[in-house]
Biopython code that builds the backbone (N, CA, C, O; Angstrom):
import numpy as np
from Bio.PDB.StructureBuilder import StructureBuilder

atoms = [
    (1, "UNK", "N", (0.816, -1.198, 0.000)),
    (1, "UNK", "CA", (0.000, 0.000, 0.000)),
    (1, "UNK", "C", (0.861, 1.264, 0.000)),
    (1, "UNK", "O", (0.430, 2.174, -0.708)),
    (2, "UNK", "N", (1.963, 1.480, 0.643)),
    (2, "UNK", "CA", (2.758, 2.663, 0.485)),
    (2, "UNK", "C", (3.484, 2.814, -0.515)),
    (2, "UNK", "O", (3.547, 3.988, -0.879)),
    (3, "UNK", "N", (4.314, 1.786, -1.372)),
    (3, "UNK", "CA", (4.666, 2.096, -2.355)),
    (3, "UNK", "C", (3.452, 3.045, -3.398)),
    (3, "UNK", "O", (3.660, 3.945, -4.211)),
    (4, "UNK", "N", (2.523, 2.572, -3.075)),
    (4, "UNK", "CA", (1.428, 2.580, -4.156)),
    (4, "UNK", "C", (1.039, 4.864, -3.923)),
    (4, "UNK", "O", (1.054, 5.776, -4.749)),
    (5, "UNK", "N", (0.752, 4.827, -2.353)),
    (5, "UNK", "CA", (0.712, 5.823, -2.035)),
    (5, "UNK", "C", (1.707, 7.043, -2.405)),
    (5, "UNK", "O", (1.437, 8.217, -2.658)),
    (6, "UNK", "N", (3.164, 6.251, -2.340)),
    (6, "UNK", "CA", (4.606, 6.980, -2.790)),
    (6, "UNK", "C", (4.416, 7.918, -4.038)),
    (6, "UNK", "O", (4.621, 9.105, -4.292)),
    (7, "UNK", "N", (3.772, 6.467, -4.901)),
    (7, "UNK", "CA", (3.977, 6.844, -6.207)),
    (7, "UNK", "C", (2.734, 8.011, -6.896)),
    (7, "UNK", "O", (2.877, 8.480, -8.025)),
    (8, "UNK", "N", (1.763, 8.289, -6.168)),
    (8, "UNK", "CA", (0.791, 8.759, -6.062)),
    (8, "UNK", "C", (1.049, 10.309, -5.596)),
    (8, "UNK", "O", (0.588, 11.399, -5.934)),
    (9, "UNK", "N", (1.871, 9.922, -4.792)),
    (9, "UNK", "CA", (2.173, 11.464, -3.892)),
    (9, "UNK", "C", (3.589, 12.437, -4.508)),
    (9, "UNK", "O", (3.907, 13.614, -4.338)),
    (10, "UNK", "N", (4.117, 11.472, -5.166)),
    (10, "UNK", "CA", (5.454, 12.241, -5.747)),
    (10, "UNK", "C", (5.277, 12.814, -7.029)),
    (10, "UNK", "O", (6.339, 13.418, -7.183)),
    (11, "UNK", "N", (4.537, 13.017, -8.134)),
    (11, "UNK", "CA", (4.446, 14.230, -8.636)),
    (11, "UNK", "C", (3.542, 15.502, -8.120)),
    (11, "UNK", "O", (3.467, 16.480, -8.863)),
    (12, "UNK", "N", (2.835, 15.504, -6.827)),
    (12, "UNK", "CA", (2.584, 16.527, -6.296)),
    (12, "UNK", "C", (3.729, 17.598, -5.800)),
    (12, "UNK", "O", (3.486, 18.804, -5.768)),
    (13, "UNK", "N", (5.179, 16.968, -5.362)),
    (13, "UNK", "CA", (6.052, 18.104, -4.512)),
    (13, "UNK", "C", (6.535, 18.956, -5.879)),
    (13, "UNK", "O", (6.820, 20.153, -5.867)),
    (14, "UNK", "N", (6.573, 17.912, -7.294)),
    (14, "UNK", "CA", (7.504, 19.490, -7.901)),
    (14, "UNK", "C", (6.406, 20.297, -8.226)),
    (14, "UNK", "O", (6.795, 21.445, -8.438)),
    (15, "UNK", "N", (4.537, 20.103, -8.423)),
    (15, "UNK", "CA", (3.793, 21.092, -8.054)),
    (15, "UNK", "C", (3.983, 22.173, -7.006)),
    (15, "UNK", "O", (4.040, 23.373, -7.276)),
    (16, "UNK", "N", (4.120, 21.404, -5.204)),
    (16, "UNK", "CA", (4.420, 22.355, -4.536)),
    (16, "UNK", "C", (5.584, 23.619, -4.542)),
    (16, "UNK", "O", (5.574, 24.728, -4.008)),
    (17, "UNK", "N", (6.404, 23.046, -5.245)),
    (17, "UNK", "CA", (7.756, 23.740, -5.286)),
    (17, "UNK", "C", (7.570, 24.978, -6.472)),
    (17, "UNK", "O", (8.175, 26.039, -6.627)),
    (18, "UNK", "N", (6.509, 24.369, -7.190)),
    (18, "UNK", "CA", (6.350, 25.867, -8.141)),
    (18, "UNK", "C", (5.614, 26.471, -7.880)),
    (18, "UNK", "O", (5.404, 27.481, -8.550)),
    (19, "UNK", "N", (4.809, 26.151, -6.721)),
    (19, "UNK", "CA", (4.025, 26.993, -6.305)),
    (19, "UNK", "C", (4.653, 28.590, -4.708)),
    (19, "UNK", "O", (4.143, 29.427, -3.964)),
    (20, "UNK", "N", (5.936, 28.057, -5.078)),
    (20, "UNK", "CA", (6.747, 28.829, -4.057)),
    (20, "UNK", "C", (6.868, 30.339, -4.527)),
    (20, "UNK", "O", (6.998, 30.411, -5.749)),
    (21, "UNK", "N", (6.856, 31.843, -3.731)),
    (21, "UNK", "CA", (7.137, 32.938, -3.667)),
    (21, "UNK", "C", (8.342, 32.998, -3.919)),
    (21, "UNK", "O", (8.938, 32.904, -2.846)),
    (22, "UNK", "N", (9.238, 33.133, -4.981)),
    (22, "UNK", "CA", (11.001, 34.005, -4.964)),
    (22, "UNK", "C", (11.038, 34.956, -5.107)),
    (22, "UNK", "O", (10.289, 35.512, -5.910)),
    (23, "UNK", "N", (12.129, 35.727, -4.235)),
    (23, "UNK", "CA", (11.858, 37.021, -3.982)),
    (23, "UNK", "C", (13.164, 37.405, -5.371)),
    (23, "UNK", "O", (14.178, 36.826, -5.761)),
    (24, "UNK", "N", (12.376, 38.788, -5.801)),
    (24, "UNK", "CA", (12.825, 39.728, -6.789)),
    (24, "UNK", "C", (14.411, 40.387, -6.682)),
    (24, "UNK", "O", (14.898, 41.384, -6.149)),
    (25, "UNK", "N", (14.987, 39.102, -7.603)),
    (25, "UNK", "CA", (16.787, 39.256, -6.748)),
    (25, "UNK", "C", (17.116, 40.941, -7.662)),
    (25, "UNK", "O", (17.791, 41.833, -7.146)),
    (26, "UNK", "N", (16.466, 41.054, -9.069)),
    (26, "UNK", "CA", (16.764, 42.056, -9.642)),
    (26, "UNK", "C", (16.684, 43.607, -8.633)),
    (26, "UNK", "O", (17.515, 44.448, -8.973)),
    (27, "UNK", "N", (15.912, 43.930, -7.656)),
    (27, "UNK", "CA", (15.332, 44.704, -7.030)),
    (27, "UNK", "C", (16.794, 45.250, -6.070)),
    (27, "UNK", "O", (16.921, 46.421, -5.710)),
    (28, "UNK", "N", (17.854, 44.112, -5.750)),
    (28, "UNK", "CA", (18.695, 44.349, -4.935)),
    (28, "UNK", "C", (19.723, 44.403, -5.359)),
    (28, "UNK", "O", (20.658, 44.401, -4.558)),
    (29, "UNK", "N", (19.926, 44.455, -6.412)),
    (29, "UNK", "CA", (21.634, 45.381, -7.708)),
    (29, "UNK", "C", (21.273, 47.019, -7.649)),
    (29, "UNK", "O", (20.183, 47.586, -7.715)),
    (30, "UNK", "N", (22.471, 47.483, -7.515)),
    (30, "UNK", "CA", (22.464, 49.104, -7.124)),
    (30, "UNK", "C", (22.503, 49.294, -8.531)),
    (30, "UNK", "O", (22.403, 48.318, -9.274)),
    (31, "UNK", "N", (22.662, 50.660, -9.061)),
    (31, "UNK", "CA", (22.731, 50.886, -10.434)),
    (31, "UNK", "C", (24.160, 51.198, -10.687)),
    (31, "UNK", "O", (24.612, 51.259, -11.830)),
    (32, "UNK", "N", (25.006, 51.434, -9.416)),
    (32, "UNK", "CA", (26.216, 51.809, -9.824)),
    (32, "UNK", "C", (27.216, 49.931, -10.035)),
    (32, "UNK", "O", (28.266, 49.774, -10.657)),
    (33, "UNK", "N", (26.385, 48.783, -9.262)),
    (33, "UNK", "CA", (26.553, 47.308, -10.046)),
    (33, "UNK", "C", (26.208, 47.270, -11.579)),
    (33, "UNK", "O", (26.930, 46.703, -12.400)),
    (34, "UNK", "N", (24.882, 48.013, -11.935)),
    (34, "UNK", "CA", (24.614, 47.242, -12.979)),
    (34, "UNK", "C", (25.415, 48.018, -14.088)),
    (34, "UNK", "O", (25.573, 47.425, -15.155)),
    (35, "UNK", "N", (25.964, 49.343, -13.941)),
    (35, "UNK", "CA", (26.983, 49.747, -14.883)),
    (35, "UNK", "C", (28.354, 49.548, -14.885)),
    (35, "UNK", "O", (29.196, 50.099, -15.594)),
    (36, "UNK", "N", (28.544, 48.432, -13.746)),
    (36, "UNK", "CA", (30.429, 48.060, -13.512)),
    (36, "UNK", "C", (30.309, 47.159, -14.389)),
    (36, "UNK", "O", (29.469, 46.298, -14.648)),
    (37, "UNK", "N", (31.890, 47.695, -15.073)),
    (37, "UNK", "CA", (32.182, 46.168, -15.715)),
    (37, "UNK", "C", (32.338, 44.766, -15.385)),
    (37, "UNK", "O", (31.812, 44.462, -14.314)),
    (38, "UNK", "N", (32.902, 43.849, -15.994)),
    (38, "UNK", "CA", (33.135, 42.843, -15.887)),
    (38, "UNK", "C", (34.469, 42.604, -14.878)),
    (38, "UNK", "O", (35.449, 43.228, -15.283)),
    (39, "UNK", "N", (34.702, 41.828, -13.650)),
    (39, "UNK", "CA", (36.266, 42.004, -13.620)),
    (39, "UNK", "C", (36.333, 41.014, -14.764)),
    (39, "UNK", "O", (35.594, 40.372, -15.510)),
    (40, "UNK", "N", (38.160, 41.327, -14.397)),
    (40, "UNK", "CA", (39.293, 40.841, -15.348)),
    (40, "UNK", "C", (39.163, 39.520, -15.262)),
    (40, "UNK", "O", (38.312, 39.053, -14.505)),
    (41, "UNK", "N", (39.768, 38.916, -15.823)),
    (41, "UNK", "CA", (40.158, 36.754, -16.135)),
    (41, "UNK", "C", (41.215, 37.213, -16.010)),
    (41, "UNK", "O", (41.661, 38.210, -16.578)),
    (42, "UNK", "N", (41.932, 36.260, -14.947)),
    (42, "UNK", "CA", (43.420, 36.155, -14.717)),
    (42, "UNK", "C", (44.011, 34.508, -14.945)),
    (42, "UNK", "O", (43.545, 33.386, -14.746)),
    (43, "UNK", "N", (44.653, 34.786, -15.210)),
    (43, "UNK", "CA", (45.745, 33.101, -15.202)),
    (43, "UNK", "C", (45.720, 32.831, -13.740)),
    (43, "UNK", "O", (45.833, 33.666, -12.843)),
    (44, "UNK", "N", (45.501, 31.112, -13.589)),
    (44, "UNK", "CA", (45.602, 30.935, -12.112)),
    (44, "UNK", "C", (47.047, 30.502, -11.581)),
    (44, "UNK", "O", (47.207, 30.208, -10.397)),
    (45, "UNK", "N", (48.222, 30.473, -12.627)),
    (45, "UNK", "CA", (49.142, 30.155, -12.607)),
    (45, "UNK", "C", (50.096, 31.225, -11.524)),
    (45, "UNK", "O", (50.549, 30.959, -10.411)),
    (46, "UNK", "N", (50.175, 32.289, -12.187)),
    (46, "UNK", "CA", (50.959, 33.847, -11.454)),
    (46, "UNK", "C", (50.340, 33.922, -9.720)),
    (46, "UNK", "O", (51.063, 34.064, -8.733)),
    (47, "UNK", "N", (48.747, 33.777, -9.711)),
    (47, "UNK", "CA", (48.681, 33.663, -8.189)),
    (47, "UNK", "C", (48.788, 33.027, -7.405)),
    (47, "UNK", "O", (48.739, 33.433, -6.244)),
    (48, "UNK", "N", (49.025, 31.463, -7.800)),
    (48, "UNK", "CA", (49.472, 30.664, -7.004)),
    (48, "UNK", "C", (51.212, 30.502, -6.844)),
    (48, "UNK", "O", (51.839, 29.898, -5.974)),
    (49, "UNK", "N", (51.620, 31.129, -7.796)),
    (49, "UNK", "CA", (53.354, 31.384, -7.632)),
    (49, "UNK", "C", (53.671, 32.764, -6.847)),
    (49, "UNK", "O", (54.725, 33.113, -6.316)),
    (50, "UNK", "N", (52.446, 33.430, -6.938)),
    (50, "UNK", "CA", (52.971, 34.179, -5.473)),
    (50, "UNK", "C", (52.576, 34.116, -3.977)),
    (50, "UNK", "O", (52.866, 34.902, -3.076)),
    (51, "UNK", "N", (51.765, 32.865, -3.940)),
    (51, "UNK", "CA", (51.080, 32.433, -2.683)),
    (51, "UNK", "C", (52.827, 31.430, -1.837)),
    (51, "UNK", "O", (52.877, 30.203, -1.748)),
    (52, "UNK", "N", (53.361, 31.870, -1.617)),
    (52, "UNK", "CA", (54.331, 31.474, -1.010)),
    (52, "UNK", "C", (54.525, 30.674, 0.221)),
    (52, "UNK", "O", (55.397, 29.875, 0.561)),
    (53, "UNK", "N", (53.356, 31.167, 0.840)),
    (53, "UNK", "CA", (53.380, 31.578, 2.606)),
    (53, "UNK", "C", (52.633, 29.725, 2.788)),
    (53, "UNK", "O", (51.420, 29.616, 2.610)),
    (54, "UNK", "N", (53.166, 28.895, 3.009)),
    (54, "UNK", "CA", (52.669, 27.556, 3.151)),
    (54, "UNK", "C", (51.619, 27.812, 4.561)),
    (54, "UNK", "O", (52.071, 28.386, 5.552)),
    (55, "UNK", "N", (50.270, 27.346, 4.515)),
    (55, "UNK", "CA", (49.314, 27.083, 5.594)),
    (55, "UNK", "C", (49.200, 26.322, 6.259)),
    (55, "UNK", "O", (48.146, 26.258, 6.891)),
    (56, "UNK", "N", (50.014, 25.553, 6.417)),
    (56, "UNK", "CA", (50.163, 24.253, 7.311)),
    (56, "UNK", "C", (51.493, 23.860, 7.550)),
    (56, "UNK", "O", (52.206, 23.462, 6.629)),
    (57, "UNK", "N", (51.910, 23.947, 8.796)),
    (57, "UNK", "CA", (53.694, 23.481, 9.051)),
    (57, "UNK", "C", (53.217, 22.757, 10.036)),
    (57, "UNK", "O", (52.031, 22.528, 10.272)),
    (58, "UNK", "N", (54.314, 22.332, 10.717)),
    (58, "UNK", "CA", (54.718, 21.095, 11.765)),
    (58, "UNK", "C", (54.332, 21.636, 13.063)),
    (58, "UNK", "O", (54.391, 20.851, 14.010)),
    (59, "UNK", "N", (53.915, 22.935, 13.304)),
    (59, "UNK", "CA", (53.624, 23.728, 14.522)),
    (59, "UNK", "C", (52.173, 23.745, 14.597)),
    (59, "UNK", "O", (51.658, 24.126, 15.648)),
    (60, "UNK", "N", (51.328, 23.323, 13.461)),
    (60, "UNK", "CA", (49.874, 23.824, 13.274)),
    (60, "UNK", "C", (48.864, 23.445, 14.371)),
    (60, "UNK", "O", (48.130, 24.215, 14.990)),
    (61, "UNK", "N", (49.005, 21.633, 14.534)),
    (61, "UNK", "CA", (48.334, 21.153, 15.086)),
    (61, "UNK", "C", (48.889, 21.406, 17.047)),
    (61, "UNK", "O", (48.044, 21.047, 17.866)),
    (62, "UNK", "N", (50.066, 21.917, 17.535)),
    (62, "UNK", "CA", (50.107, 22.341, 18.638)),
    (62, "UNK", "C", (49.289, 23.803, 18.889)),
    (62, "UNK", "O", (48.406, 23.930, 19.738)),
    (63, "UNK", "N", (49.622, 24.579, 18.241)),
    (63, "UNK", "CA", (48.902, 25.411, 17.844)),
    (63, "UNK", "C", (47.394, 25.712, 17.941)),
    (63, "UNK", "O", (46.986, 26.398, 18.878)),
    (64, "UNK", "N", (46.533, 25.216, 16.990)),
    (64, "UNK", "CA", (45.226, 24.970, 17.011)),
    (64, "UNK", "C", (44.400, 24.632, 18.317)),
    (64, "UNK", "O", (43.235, 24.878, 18.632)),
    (65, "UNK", "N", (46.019, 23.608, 19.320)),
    (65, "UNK", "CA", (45.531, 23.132, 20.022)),
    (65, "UNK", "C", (45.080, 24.036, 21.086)),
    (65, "UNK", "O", (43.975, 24.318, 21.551)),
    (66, "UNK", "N", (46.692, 24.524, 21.400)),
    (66, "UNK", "CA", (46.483, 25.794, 22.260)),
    (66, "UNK", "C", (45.394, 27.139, 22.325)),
    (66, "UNK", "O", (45.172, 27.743, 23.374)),
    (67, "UNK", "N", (44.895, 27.411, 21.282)),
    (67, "UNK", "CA", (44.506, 28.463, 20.594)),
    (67, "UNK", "C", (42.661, 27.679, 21.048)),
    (67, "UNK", "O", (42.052, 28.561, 21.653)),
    (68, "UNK", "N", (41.854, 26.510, 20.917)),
    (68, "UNK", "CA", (41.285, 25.990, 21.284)),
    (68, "UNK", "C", (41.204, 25.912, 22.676)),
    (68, "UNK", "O", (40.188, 26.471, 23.087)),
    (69, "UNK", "N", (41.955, 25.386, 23.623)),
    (69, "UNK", "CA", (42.641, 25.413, 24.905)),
    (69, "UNK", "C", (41.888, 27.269, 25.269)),
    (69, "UNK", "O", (40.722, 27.475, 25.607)),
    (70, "UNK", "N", (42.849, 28.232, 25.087)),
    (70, "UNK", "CA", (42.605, 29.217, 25.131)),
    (70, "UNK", "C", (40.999, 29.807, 25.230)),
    (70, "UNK", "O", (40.683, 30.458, 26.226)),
    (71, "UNK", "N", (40.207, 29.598, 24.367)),
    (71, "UNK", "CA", (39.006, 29.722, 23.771)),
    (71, "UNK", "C", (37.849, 28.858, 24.558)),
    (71, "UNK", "O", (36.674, 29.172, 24.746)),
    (72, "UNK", "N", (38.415, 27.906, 24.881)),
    (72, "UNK", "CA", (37.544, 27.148, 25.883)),
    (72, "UNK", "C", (37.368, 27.658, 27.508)),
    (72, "UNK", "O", (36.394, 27.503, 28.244)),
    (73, "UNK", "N", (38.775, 28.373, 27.811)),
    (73, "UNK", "CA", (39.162, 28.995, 29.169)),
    (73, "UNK", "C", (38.135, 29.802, 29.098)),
    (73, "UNK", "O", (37.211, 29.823, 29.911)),
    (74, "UNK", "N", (38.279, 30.699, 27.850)),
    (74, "UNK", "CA", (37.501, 32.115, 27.981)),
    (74, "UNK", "C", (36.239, 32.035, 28.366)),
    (74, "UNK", "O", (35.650, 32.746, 29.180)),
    (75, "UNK", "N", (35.691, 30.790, 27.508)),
    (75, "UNK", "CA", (34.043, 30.808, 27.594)),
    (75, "UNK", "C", (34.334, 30.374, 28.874)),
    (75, "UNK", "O", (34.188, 31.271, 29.705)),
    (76, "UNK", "N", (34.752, 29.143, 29.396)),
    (76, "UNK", "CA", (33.751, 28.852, 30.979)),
    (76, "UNK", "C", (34.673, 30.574, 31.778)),
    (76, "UNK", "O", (34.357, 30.768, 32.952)),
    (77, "UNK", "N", (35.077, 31.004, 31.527)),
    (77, "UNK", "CA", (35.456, 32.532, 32.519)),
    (77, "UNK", "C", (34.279, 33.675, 31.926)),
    (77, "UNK", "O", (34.068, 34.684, 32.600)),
    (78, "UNK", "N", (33.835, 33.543, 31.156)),
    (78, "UNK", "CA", (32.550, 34.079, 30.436)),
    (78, "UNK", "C", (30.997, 33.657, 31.021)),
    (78, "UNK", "O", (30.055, 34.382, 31.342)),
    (79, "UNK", "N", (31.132, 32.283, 31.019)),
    (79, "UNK", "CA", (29.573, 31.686, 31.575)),
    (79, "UNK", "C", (29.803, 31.833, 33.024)),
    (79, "UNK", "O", (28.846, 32.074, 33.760)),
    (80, "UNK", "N", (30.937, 31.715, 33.469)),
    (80, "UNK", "CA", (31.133, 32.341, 35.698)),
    (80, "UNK", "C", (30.507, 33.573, 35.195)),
    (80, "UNK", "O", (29.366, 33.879, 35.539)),
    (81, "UNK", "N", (31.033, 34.112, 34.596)),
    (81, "UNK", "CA", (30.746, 35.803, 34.336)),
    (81, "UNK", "C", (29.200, 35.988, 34.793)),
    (81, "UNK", "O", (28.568, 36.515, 35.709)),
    (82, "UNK", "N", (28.977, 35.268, 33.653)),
    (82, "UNK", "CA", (27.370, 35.499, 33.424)),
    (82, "UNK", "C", (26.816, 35.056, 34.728)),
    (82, "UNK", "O", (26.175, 35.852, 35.413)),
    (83, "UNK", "N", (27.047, 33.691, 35.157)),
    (83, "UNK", "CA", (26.093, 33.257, 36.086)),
    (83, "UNK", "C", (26.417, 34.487, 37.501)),
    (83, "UNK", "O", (25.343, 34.650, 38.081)),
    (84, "UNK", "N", (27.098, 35.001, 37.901)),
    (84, "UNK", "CA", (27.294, 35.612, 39.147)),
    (84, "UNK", "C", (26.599, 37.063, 38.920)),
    (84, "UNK", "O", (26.420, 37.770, 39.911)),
    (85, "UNK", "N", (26.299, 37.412, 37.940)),
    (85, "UNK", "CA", (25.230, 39.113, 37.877)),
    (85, "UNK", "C", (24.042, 38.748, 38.372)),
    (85, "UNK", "O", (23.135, 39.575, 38.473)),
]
sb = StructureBuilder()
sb.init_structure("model")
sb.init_model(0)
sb.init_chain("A")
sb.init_seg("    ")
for serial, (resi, resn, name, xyz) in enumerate(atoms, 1):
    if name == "N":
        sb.init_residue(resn, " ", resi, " ")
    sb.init_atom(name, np.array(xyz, "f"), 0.0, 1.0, " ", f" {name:<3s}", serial, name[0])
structure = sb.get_structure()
């Protein structure tokens, strides 16, 4: 019986779905957008040869740790905070 029901009920949702309100994206471009140009196309080659600065070294994960560590202190010194007003 539910298969039967399934199959019964599933071309109703892409009805519901067109029956949805989208809001008027044109309404929210300024006019000084709709007269900028295009940016530029760049080669992705040149910016990744000047991305130098490696994001991950051998220090990261002590790091993160501490920095977590840190952040956890704050909040429970934050929620004392709160609870004692």
């Amino acid at each position: 019986m539910r298969p039967v029901l399934f199959l019964l009920l599933t071309p109703l949702f892409p009805l519901c779905a067109g029956c949805a309100q989208l809001p008027d994206l044109d309404d929210h471009v300024t006019p000084a957008a709709r007269q900028a140009p295009y940016p530029a196309l760049v080669p992705l080659e040149p910016l990744l040869a000047g991305a130098t600065e490696t994001a991950i070294s051998e220090n990261t994960d002590p790091q993160l740790r501490a920095r977590a560590a840190a952040l956890r202190a704050r909040a429970q010194r934050m929620r004392q905070a709160a609870g004692q007003e």
